[in-house]
C-alpha positions as CSV (number, residue, x, y, z in Angstrom):
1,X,87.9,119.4,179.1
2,X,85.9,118.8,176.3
3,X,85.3,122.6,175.0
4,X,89.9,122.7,175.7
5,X,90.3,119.5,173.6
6,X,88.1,121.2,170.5
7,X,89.9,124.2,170.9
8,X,93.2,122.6,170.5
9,X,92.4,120.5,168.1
10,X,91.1,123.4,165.7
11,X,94.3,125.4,166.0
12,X,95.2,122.9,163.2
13,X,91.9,123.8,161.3
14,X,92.7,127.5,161.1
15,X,96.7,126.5,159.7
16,X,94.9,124.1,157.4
17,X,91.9,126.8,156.1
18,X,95.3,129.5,155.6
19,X,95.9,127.5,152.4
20,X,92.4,127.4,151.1
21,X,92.3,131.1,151.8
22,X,95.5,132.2,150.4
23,X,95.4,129.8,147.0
24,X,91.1,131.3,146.7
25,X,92.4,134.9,147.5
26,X,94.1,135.0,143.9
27,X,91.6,133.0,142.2
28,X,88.7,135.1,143.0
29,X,90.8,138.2,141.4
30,X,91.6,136.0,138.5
31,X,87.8,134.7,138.3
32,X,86.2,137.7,138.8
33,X,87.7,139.7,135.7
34,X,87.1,136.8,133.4
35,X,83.8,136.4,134.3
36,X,83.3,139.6,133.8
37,X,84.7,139.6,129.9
38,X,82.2,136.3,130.1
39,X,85.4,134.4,129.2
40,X,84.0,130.7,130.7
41,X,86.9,128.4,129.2
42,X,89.2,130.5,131.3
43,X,87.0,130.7,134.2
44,X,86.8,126.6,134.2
45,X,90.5,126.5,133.8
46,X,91.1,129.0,137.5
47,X,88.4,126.8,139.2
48,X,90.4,123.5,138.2
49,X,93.8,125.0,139.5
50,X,92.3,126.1,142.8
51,X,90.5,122.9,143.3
52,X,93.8,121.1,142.5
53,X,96.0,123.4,144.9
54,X,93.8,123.9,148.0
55,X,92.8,119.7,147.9
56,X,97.0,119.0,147.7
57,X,97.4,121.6,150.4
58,X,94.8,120.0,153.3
59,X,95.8,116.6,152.4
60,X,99.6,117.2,153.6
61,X,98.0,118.3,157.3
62,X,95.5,115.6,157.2
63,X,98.1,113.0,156.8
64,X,100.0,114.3,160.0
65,X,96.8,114.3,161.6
66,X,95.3,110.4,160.9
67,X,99.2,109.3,161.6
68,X,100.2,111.5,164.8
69,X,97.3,113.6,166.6
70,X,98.9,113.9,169.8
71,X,102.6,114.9,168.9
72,X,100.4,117.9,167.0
73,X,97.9,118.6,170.1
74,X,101.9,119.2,172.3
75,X,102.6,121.2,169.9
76,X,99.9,123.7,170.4
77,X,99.1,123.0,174.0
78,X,102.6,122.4,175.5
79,X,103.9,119.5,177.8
80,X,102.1,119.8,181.1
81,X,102.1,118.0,184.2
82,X,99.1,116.6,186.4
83,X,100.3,118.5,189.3
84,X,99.6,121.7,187.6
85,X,97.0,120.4,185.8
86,X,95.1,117.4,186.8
87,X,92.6,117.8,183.2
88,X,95.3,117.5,181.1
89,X,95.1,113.4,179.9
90,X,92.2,113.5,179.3
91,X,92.3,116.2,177.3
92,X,94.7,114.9,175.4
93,X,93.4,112.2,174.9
94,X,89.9,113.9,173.5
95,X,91.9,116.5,171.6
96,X,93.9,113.7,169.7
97,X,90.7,111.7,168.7
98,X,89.1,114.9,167.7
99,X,91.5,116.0,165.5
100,X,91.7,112.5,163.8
101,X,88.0,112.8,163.0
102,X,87.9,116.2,162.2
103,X,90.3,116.2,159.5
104,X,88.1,114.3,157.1
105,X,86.2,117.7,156.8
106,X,89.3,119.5,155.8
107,X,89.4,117.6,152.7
108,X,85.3,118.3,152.4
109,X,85.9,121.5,153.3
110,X,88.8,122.6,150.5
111,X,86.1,121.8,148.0
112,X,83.3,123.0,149.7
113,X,84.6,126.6,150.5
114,X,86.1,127.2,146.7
115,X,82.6,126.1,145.6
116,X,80.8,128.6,147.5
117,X,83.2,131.3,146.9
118,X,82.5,130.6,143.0
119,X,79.2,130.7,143.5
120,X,79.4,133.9,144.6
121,X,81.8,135.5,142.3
122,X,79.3,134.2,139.7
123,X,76.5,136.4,141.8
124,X,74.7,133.3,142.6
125,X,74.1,134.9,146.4
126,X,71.1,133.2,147.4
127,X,72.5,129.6,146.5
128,X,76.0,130.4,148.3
129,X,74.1,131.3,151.4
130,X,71.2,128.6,150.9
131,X,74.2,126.1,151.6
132,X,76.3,127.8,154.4
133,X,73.0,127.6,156.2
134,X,72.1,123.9,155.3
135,X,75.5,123.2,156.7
136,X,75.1,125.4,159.8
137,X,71.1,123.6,160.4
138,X,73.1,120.0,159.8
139,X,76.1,120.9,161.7
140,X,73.8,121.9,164.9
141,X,71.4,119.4,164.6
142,X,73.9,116.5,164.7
143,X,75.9,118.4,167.7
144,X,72.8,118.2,169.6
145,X,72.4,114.3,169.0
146,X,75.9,113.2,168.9
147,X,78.0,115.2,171.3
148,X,75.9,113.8,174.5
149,X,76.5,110.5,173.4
150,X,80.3,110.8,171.9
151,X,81.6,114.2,173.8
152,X,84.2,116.3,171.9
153,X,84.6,113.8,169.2
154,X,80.6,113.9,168.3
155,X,81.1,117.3,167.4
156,X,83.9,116.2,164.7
157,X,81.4,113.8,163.4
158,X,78.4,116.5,163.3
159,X,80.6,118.6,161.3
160,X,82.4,115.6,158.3
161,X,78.7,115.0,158.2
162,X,77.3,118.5,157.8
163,X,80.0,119.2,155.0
164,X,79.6,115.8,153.6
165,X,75.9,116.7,152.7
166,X,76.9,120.2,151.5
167,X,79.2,118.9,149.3
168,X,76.5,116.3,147.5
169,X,74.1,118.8,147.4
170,X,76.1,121.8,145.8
171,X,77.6,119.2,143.3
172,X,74.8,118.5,141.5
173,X,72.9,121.6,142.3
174,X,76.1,122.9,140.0
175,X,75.8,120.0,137.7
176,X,71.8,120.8,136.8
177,X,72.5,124.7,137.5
178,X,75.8,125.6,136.3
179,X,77.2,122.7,134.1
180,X,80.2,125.1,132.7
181,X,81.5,124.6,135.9
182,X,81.4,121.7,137.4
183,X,84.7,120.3,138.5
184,X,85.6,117.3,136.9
185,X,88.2,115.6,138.0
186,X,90.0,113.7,135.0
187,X,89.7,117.1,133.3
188,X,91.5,118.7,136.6
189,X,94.5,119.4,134.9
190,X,93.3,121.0,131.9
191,X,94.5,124.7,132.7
192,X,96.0,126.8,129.6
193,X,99.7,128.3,129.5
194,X,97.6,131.8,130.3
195,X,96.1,131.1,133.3
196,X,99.3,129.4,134.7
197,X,101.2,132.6,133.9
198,X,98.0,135.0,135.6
199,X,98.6,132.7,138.8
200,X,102.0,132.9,138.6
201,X,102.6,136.0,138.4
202,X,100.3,136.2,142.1
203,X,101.8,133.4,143.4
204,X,103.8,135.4,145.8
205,X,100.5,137.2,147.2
206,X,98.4,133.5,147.5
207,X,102.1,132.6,149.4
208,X,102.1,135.9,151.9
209,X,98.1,135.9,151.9
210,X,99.0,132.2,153.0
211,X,101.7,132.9,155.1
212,X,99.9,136.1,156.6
213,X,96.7,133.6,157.6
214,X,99.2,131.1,159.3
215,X,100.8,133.5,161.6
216,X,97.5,135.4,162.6
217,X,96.9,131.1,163.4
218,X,99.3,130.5,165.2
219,X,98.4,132.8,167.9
220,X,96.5,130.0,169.4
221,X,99.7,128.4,170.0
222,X,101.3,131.1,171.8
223,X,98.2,132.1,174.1
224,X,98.7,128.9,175.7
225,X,102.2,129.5,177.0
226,X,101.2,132.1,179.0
227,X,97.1,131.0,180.3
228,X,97.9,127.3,180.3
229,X,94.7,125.1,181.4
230,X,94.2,125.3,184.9
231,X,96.5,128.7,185.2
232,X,92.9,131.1,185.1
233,X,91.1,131.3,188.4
234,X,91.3,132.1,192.3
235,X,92.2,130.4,195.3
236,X,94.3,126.7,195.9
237,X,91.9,124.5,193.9
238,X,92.2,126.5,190.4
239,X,93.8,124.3,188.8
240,X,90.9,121.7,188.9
241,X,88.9,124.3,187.7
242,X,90.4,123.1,184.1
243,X,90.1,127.1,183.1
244,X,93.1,128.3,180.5
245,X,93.0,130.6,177.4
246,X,91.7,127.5,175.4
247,X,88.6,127.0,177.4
248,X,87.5,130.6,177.5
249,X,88.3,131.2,173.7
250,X,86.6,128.1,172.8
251,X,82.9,130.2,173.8
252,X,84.8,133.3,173.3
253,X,85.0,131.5,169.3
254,X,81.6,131.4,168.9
255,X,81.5,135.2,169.0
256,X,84.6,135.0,166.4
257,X,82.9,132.9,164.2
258,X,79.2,134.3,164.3
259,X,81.2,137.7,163.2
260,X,84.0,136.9,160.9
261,X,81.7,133.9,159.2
262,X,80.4,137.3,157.1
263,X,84.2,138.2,156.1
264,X,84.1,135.6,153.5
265,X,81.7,137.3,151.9
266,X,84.2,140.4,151.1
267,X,86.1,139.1,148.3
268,X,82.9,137.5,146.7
269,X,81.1,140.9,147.0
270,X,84.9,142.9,145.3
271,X,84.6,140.1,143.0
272,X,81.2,140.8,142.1
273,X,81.1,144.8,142.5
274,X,84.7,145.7,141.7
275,X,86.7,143.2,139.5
276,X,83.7,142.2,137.4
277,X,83.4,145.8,136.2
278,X,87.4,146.1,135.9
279,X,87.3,143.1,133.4
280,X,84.3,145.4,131.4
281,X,87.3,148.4,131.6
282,X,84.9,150.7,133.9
283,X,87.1,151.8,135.8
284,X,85.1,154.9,137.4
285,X,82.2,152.7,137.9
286,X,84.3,150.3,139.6
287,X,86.3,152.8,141.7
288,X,82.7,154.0,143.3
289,X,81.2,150.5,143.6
290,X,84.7,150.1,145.7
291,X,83.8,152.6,148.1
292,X,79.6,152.4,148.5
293,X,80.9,148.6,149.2
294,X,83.4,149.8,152.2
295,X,80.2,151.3,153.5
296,X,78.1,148.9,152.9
297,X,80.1,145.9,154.6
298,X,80.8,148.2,157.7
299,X,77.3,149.0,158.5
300,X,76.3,145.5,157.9
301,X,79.4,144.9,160.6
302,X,78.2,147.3,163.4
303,X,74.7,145.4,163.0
304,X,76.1,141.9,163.3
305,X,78.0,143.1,166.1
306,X,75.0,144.7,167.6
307,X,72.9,141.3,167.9
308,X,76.0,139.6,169.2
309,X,76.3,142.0,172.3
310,X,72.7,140.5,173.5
311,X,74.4,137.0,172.8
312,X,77.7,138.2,175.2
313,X,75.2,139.6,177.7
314,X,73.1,136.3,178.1
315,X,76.5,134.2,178.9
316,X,76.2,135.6,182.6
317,X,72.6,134.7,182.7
318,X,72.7,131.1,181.6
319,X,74.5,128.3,183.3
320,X,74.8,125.8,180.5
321,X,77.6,127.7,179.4
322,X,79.5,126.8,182.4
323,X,77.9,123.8,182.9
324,X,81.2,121.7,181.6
325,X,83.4,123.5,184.2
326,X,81.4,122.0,186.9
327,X,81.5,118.6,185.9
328,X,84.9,119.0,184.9
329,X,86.0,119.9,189.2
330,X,83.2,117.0,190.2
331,X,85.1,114.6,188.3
332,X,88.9,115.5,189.5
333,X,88.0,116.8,193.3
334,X,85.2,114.1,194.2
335,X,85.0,111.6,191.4
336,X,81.9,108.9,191.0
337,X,83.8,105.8,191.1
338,X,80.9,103.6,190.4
339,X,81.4,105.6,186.7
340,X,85.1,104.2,186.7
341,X,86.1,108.0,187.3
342,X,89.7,107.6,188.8
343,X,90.3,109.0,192.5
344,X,93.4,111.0,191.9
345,X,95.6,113.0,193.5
346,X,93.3,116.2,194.3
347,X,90.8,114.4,194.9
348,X,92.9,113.1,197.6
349,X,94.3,116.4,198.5
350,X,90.2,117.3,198.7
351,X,89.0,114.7,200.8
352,X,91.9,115.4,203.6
353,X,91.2,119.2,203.3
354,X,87.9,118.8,204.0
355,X,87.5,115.6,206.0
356,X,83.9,115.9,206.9
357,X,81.4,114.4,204.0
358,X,78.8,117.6,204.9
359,X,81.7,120.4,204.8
360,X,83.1,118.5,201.4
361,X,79.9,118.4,199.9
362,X,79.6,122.0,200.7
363,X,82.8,123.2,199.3
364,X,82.2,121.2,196.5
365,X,79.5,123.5,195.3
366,X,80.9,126.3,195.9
367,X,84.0,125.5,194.2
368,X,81.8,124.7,191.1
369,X,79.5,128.2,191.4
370,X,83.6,130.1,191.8
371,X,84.5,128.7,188.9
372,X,81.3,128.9,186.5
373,X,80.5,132.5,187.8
374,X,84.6,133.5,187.0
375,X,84.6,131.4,183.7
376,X,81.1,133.2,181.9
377,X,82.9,136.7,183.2
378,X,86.5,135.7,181.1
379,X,84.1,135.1,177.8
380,X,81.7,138.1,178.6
381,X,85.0,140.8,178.7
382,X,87.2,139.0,176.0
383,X,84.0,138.6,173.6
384,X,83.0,142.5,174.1
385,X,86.5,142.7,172.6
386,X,85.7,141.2,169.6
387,X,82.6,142.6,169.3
388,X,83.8,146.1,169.7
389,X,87.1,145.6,167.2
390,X,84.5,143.9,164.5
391,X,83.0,146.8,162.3
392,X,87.2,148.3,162.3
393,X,88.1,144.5,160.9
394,X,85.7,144.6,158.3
395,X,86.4,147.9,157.0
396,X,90.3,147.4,157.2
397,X,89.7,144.2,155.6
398,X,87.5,145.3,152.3
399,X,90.2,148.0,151.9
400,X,93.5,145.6,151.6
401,X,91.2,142.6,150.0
402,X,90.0,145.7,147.3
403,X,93.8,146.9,146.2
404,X,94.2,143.4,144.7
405,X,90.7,143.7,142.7
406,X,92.9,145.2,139.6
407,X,96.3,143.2,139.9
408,X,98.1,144.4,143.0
409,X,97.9,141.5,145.1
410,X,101.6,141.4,146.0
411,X,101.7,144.3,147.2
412,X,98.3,143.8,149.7
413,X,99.8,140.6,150.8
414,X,103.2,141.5,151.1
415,X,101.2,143.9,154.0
416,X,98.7,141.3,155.6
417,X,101.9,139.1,155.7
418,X,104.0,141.6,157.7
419,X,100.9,142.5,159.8
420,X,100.3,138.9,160.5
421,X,104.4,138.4,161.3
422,X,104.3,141.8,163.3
423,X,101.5,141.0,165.4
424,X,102.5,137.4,166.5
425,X,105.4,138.8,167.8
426,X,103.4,141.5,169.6
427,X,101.6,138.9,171.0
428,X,104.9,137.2,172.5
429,X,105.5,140.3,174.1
430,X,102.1,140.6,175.8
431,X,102.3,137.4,176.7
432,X,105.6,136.4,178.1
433,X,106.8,140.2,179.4
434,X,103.4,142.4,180.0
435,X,100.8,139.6,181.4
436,X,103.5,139.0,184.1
437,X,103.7,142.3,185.1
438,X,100.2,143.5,185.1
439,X,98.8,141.2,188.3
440,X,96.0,144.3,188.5
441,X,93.5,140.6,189.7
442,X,93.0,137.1,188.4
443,X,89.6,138.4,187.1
444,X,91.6,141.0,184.9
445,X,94.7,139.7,184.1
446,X,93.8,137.8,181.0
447,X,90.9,140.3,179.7
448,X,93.6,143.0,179.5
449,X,95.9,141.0,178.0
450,X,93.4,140.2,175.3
451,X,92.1,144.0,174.5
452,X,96.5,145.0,174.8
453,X,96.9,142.7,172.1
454,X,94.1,143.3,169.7
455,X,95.1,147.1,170.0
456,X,97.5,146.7,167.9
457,X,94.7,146.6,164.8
458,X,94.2,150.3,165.3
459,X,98.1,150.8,163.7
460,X,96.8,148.3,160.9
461,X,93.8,150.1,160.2
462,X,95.5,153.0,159.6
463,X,98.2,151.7,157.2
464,X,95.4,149.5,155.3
465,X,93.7,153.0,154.5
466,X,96.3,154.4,153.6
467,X,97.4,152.0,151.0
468,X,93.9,151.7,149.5
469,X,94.1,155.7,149.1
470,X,97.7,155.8,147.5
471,X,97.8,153.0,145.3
472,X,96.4,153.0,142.0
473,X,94.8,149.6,142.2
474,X,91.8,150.0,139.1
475,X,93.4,148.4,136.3
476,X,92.0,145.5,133.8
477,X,94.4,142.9,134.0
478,X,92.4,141.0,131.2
479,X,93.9,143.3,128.5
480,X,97.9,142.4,129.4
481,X,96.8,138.9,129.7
């Protein structure tokens, strides 16, 4: 229930994180050329307005979270009933107080992310990465002593507290290091007529870069209605199993985000490589850093993606990855009442299904090895998905994130937004009209569904290239300032 409730609860993260991304996405492009011409009044003045938007953006969602967690947990997981799924309270109920905590670091996090992203447009790589790693070491070390004491919402906790620490340290490793741009904030709002016309002339590609991100989100929402929690498994006694789209993507995630962690990295390194030299006006020598870089990223992608496949492989070998599944069916089909756990109505339906304590017992365990050993094969053949899909996403990616590089970031987002629009309702269709139909095995069903979906990327790969070959994207937009 536990690995469900965090999954739910950070469908909200990924809306909230669309904003930082799309409001950053036009910065960095700004940034980048500035830097480049070493203009640093005009630098301080984009870092200001992205602080300013991004921090305004997260606090609207973290509002709706501190005053009404569990109307926005419904809205991602759906109404369900006991009968169908007897996890789903408490789920709830551990979704609701996660998302409460967690949206502290949304706040943390809109400062925290721009900083890093600044640090590398300014080439400071070593310092960017020095703190995505102290947050990562934190983040882990806290999960470790927290979540066996508080459950899901020790997790939240790990993580305000990782980014907490982050954002102290980089704040006055910027104030010692990099005083020109530290971000104060009764000088927030000191941004010249220039830079307000730059960003507003990209406004509508932060908007669809924003808007792209949100529907690309808001898959997790959809997934749901069609592998609710307790909907993935074999025999009568699935649905104690707890096992729905949510509980297999929440491992399945940790493939996602050991991957696409490096993605952020893209725009720093077109910042750096590309924009920087637009700004100078070298143009050829920013056209071949553009495609060495393409190169450069996928290789680095196809490595990444290499070390994960030995992570995917272990899930079937190690039980602790399952481990939360088997408590999960003790608890509902033979609870411990002298640890208050209620006797409901399964566990009813259990105990008269199997009257004999020995032949309970019995089934018990092997309830709990069906499920684990079906649960670790649903992550093993949705994450070779990802895995496989990786190196093409980080390609496609550095090819539509490089078009806006010299200026043309409407048109780039006008095409992640459509992509991102197009592909949602793809996933509709797999969802609520193929899934239905393909019944090849429970095993399969939603594996399939997963690799049907994420075919679609292969028609955006395609387009992306084709876009980054036809348009003349290598202009210095520093000059028509």
């Amino acid at each position: 229930n536990g690995i469900t409730a965090l999954g739910l609860a950070n469908a909200w993260t990924g809306i909230s994180f669309s904003f930082i991304l799309g409001v950053n996405f036009v910065s960095a492009v700004l940034f980048g050329q500035y830097f480049g011409s070493r203009n640093v009044e005009k630098c301080r003045e984009i870092n200001n307005l992205r602080y300013i938007l991004t921090i305004s953006f997260v606090l609207f969602f973290c509002i709706a979270a501190w005053s009404n967690p569990v109307a926005m947990i419904k809205v991602v997981s759906g109404n369900q009933s006991a009968d169908n799924n007897p996890n789903y309270q408490d789920t709830l109920n551990q979704a609701s107080l996660y998302l409460r905590v967690i949206a502290i670091s949304w706040l943390i996090i809109s400062f925290n992310f721009s900083t890093n992203l600044i640090l590398r447009e300014m080439k400071q790589l070593k310092s960017a990465l020095f703190f995505t790693f102290l947050s990562l070491v934190i983040n882990i070390t806290f999960n470790l002593i927290l979540i066996p004491k508080l459950g899901s919402v020790g997790s939240a906790i790990a993580t305000v507290i990782a980014r907490a620490v982050v954002f102290i340290t980089v704040y006055v490793f910027i104030f010692f290091k990099n005083r020109d741009f530290i971000f104060i904030p009764w000088k927030a709002f000191v941004i010249s007529k220039i830079i307000w016309v730059q960003f507003s002339k990209r406004i509508t590609g932060a908007l669809l870069t924003t808007g792209g991100t949100i529907a690309t989100s808001v898959r997790i929402f959809i997934w749901p209605q069609g592998f609710p929690q307790g909907s993935i498994g074999v025999g009568e006694w699935k649905a104690a199993w707890g096992i729905g789209v949510i509980t297999i993507l929440g491992i399945t995630n940790t493939i996602i985000q050991a991957l696409t962690s490096s993605f952020s990295s893209i725009q720093a390194n077109i910042s750096i490589f590309v924009s920087r030299l637009l700004g100078q006006n070298k143009i050829d020598e920013a056209t071949r850093n553009a495609k060495v870089l393409k190169g450069y990223l996928f290789l680095f992608a196809v490595i990444l993606s290499a070390l994960l496949a030995i992570y995917n492989i272990s899930i079937l070998h190690i039980d602790s990855f399952a481990r939360g599944i088997e408590h999960g069916i003790q608890e509902t089909l033979q609870p411990d009442v002298t640890k208050d756990q209620v006797v409901g109505e399964w566990a009813q339906k259990f105990a008269k299904a199997y009257p004999d304590a020995t032949q309970l017992k019995n089934e018990l365990i092997n309830q709990q090895f069906l499920a684990a050993n079906f649960f670790k094969h649903q992550v093993f053949y949705s994450g070779w998905v990802i895995i496989v899909f990786n190196p093409m996403w980080m390609w496609m990616l550095t090819s539509i994130r490089i078009i806006p590089a010299g200026g043309k970031s409407n048109i780039s987002s006008a095409w992640e937004f459509a992509f991102g629009v197009m592909q949602t309702i793809w996933l509709v269709i797999v969802v609520f009209l193929i899934t239905p139909n393909i019944n090849i095995s429970p095993e399969a069903n939603f594996p399939i569904s997963f690799l049907i979906f994420y075919l679609s990327d292969v028609v955006k790969f395609a387009v992306y290239e084709i876009l980054y070959n036809k348009i003349d994207w290598a202009k210095n937009i520093t000059k028509t300032a």
